[in-house]
C-alpha positions, -999 to 999 in steps of 0.1 A, spaced: 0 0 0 18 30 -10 5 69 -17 -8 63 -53 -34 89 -48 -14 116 -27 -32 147 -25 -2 182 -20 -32 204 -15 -36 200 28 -74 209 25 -76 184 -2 -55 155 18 -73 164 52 -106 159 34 -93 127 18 -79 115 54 -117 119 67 -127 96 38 -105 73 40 -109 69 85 -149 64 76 -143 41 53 -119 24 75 -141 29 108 -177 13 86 -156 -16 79 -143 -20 115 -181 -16 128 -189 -46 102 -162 -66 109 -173 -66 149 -208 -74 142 -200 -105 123 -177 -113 157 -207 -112 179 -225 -127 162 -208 -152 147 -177 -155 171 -193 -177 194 -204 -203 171 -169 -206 148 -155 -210 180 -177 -238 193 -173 -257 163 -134 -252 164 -138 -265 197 -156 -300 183 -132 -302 158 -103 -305 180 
């Protein structure tokens, strides 16, 4: 992962940073519900499988 689309402008770059920290915070939220509410289950059947 490099800077392919670095932005010199700051306002530009700060606006991009926002973007980019929802984007990374909606998957985050995702990612945790499919935890709880999946967590507990893959981890029971690892459990059985051992």
């Amino acid at each position: 992962m490099g800077n392919e689309n670095y932005i010199q402008n700051p306002e530009l770059q700060n606006e991009q940073m926002k973007d980019e920290n929802e984007a990374f915070n909606s998957f985050i939220n995702v990612m945790v519900q499919i935890v709880e509410k999946y967590g507990k289950t893959v981890l029971q059947e690892l459990d059985c499988a051992a």
